[in-house]
KOLBAMAR-57670 format. One record per residue (C-alpha): x, y, z; residue in three letters. Coordinates in steps of 0.02 Angstrom, whole numbers, padded with zeros to 5 digits, always signed. Last residue first. Example, Ala and Ser with C-alpha at 12.3 -4.5 7.8 and 13.67 -1.06 7.14 Angstrom:
BEGIN
+00684-00053+00357SER+00615-00225+00390ALA
This chain:
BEGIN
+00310-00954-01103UNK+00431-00799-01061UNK+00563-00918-00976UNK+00569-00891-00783UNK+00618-00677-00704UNK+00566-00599-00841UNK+00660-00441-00944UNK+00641-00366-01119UNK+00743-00238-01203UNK+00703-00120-01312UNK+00639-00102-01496UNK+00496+00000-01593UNK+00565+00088-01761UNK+00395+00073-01861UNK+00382-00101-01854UNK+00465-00213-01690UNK+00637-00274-01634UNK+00651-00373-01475UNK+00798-00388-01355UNK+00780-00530-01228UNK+00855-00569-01046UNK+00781-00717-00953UNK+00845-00751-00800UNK+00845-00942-00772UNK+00723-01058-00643UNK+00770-01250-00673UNK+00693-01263-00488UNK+00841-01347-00412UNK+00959-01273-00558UNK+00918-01087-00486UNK+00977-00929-00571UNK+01022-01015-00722UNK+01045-00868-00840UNK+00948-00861-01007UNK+01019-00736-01164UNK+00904-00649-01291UNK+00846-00657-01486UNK+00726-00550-01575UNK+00573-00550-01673UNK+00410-00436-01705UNK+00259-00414-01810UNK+00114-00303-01798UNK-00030-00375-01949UNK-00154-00258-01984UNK-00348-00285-02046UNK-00442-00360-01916UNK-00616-00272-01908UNK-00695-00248-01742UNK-00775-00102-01854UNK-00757+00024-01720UNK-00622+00028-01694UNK-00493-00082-01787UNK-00440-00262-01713UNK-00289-00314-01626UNK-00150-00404-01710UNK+00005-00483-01655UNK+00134-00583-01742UNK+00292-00639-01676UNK+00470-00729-01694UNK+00602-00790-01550UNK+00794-00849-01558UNK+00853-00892-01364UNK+01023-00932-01290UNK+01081-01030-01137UNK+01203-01007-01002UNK+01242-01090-00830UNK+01192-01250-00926UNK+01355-01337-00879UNK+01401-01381-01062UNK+01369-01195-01120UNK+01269-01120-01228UNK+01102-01206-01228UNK+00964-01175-01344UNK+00789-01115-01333UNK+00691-01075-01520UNK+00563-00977-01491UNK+00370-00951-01576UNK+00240-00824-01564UNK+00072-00805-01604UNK-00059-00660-01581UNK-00237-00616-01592UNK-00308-00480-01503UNK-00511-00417-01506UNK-00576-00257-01403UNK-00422-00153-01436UNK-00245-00098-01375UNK-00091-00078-01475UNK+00052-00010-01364UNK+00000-00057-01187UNK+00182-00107-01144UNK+00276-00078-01268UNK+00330-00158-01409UNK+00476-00295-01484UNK+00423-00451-01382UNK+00234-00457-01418UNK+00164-00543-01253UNK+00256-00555-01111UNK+00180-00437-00979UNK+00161-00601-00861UNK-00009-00626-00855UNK-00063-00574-01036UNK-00081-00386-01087UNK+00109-00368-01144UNK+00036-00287-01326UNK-00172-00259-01262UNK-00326-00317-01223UNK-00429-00221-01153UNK-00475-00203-00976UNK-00391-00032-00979UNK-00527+00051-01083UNK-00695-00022-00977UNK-00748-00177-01066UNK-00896-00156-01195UNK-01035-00268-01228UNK-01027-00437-01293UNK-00903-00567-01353UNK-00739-00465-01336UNK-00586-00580-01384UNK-00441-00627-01332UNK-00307-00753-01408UNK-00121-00797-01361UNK-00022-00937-01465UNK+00123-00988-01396UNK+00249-01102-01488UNK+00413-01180-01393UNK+00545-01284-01488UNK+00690-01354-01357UNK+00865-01367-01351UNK+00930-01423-01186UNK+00885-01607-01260UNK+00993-01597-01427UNK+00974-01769-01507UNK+00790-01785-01496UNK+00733-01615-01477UNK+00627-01556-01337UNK+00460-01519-01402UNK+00336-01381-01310UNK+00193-01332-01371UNK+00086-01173-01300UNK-00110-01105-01316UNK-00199-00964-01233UNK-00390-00928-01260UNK-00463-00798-01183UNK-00658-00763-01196UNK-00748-00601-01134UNK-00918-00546-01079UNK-01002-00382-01053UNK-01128-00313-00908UNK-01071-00116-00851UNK-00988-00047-00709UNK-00954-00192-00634UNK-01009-00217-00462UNK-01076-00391-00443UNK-01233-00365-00500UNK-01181-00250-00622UNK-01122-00403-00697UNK-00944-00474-00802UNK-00935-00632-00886UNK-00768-00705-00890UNK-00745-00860-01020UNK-00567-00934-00997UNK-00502-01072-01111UNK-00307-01134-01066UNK-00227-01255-01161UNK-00042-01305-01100UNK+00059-01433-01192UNK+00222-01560-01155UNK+00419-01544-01161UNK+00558-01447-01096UNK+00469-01301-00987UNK+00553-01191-00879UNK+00477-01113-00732UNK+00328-01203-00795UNK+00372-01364-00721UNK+00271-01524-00732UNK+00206-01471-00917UNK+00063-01585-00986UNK-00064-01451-00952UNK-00268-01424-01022UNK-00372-01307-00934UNK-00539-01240-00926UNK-00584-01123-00834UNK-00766-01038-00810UNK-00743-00848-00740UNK-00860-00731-00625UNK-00860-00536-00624UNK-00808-00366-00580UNK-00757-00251-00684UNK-00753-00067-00610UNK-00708+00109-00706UNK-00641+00252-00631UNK-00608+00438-00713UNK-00725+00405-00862UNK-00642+00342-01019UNK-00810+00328-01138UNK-00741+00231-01305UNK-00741+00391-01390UNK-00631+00487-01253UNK-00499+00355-01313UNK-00511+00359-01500UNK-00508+00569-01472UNK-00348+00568-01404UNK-00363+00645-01212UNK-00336+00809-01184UNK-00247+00899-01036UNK-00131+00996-01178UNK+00016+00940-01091UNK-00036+00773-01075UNK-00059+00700-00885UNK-00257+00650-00941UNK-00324+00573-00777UNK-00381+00414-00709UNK-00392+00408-00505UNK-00482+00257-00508UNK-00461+00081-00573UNK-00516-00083-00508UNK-00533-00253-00595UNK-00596-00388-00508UNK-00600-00565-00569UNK-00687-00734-00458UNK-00653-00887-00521UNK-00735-01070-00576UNK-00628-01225-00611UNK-00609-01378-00725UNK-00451-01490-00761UNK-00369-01582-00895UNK-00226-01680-00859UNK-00305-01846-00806UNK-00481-01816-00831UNK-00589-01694-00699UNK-00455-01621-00627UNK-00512-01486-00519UNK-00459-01302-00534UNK-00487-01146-00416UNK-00472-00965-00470UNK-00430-00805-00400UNK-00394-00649-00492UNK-00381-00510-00394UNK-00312-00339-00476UNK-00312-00169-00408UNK-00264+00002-00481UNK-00206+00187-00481UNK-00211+00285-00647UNK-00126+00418-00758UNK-00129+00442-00929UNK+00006+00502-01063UNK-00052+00527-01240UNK+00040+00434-01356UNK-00010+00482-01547UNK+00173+00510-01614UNK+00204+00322-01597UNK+00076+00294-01729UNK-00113+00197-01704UNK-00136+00095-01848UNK-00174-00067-01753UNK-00334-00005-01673UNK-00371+00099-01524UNK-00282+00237-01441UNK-00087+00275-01393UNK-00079+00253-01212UNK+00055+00315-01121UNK+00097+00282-00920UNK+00067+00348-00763UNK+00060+00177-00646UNK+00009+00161-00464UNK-00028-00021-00472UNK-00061-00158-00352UNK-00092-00328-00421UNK-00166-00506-00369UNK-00148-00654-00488UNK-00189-00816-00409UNK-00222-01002-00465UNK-00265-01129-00345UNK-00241-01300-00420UNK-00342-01447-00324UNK-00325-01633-00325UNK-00138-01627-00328UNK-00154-01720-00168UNK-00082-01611-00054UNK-00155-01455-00149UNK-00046-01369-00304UNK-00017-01193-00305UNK-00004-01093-00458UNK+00026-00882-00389UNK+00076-00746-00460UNK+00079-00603-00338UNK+00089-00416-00392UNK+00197-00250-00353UNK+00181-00094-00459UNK+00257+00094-00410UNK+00262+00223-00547UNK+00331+00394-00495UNK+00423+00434-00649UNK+00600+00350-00575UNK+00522+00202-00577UNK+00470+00072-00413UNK+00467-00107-00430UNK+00396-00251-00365UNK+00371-00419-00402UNK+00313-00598-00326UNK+00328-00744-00397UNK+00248-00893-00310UNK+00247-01083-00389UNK+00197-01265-00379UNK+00282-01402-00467UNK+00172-01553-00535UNK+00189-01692-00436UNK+00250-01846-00542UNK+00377-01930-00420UNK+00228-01897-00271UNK+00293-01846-00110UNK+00186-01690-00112UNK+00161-01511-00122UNK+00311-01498-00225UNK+00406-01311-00218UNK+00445-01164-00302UNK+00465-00991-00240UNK+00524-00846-00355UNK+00563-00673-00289UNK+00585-00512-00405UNK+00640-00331-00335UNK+00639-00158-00346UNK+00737-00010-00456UNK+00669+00060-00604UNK+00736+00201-00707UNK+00647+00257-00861UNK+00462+00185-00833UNK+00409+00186-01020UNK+00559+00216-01115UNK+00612+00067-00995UNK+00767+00057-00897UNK+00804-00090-00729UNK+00866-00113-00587UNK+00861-00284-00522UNK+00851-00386-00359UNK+00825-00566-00403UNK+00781-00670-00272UNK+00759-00878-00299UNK+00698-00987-00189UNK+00655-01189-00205UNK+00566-01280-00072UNK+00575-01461-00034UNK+00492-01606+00061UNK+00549-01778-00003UNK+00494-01893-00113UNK+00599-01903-00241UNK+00544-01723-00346UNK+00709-01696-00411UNK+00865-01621-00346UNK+01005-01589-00430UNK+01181-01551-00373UNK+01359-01526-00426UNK+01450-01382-00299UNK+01585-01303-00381UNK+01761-01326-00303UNK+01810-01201-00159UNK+01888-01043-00196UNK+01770-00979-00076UNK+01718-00821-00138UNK+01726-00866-00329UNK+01663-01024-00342UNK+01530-01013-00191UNK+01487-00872-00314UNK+01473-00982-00468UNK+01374-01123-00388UNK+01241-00978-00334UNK+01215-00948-00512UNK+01175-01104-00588UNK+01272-01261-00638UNK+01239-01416-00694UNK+01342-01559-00715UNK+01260-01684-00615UNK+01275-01775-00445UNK+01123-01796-00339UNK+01146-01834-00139UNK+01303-01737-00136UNK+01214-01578-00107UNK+01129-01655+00054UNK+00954-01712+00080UNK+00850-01693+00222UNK+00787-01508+00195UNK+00821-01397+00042UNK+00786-01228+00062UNK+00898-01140-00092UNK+00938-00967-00094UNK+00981-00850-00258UNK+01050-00671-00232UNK+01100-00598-00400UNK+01173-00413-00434UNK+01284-00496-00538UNK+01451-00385-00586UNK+01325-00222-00571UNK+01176-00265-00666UNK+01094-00154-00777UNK+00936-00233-00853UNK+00847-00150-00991UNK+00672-00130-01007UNK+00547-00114-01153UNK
């Protein structure tokens, strides 16, 4: 749960356009850097928008931030987006980089790359996810009855590389094969009383683990930006099997499925209806503790708006979610959000599902750049049992 503190704006958004001036696309729409030409130059506010027509371009937007969690407590670091069409093409899909990182006032350092990069001839997608974590944090055991009371804290040091390459094989769907690597070492019990809860040491937390292993893709996307979506569908399928072979500590296998909607509506079309559905589940064997799944477990730490990072963790998760995106201003500088959720991970060690965790909330978006239709997204999220905070993402949450 994390809080952003800005002082004024602490925003610093750049644009590299080349061969085409602002007055080459009129519109209405205004972000961020229009505002602070506005107010340091007295000048009127630039009006530009520039689609995909055929010419090279490359959207950047940097967000430094400082942030609160419970989790992290102070945070200060920074976010970078880059978007940009890999070619000429009216329909090319949008490719993009964020990068993050961020260092708390409780020692914890994390920076990672996200990366969807389209080839030339959109006949490839590279997908990346590559993280560096020195992270102390709480965990709070298996199952969905787990209590606040229960955290324990626990200390680790990490690596992540994902790496996967599509192909379309049928207009928008696309096939691919990956490579995943999970690395932690360094885990300790920071508690107090130097003892881990007993639903952890029973699932066999040993000071490092290793997964390492292959993944089939398959993927299903309508959306041309995903910055921002307005309309289309996204169906993901992943099935990871892990080997000793390859390093991991033990063989098991795993299957994520992740599903979104999009529909702008007809007479409002800033407003837009968004449902997310986010599914993992353990087929065989047993992932090290950290590799399961977990509240805020998906790529972006998004999932269950109204908990904490890491707060229900098990071998199964189910979870929906759905948002309601509306604009709040004529010029689109400012928009509003309404969101609802359900999450559930299964007991240990029946793999039963038996509670349901939900959560809702509402939060403000921030055009940060109109090129890229990139906006600060700023949420608060209530949860059961008292949980609540603040949530922050640099691009819309799904």
């Amino acid at each position: 749960m994390r809080i952003a503190l800005f002082c004024g704006i602490i925003v610093c958004t750049a644009r590299c356009l080349s061969q085409t001036t602002d007055t080459d696309h009129k519109t209405d729409t205004l972000d961020v850097t229009d505002v602070l030409k506005k107010v340091f130059t007295r000048n009127s506010y630039v009006k530009s928008t520039i689609p995909n027509n055929g010419q090279k371009r490359i959207f950047l937007s940097v967000l430094p931030d400082v942030e609160y969690s419970l989790a992290t407590g102070v945070t200060a670091g920074g976010k970078m987006n880059i978007s940009f069409f890999s070619n000429k093409s009216p329909n090319a899909n949008l490719s993009t980089i964020t990068a993050t990182a961020m260092y708390s006032q409780y020692n914890q350092f994390s920076a990672f790359v996200i990366s969807n990069i389209w080839g030339k001839k959109s006949d490839l997608d590279f997908q990346g996810d590559w993280r560096f974590n020195i992270f102390p944090t709480y965990t709070y055991g298996l199952g969905g009855y787990t209590l606040a009371s229960d955290k324990d804290l626990v200390d680790y040091s990490s690596i992540r590389i994902y790496q996967t390459v599509l192909k379309p094989i049928y207009k928008d769907w696309h096939f691919g094969l990956g490579y995943n690597l999970d690395y932690y070492w360094n885990i300790t019990d920071g508690s107090p009383a130097g003892k881990l809860l007993s639903s952890v040491t029973d699932y066999h937390v040993t000071p490092q683990s290793v997964a390492s292993g292959i993944s089939a893709n398959l993927l299903y996307d309508t959306r041309r930006n995903p910055n921002n979506p307005k309309n289309g569908s996204y169906a993901s399928v992943v099935y990871r099997p892990n080997f000793t072979f390859l390093g991991s500590d033990e063989n098991w296998q795993s299957l994520l499925i992740d599903l979104r909607k999009y529909v702008q509506l007809p007479f409002w079309p800033n407003n837009v209806l968004a449902f997310w559905t986010y599914n993992y589940f353990t087929l065989k064997g047993d992932p090290p503790y950290f590799n399961l799944p977990n509240s805020g477990s998906d790529t972006y730490n998004n999932l269950g708006r109204g908990y904490a990072l890491g707060r229900y963790r098990s071998k199964n998760l189910v979870s929906a979610e759905t948002e309601y995106r509306f604009g709040l201003t004529r010029n689109k500088l400012l928009g509003g959000v309404v969101f609802a959720n359900v999450q559930s991970v299964s007991e240990w060690p029946s793999n039963k599902f038996e509670k349901l965790l939900p959560g809702y909330g509402c939060g403000l978006r921030i055009k940060i750049n109109k090129d890229s239709d990139t906006n600060l997204a700023v949420d608060y999220g209530w949860g059961i049992d008292g949980s609540r905070g603040f949530f922050f993402n640099l691009g819309e949450v799904f």
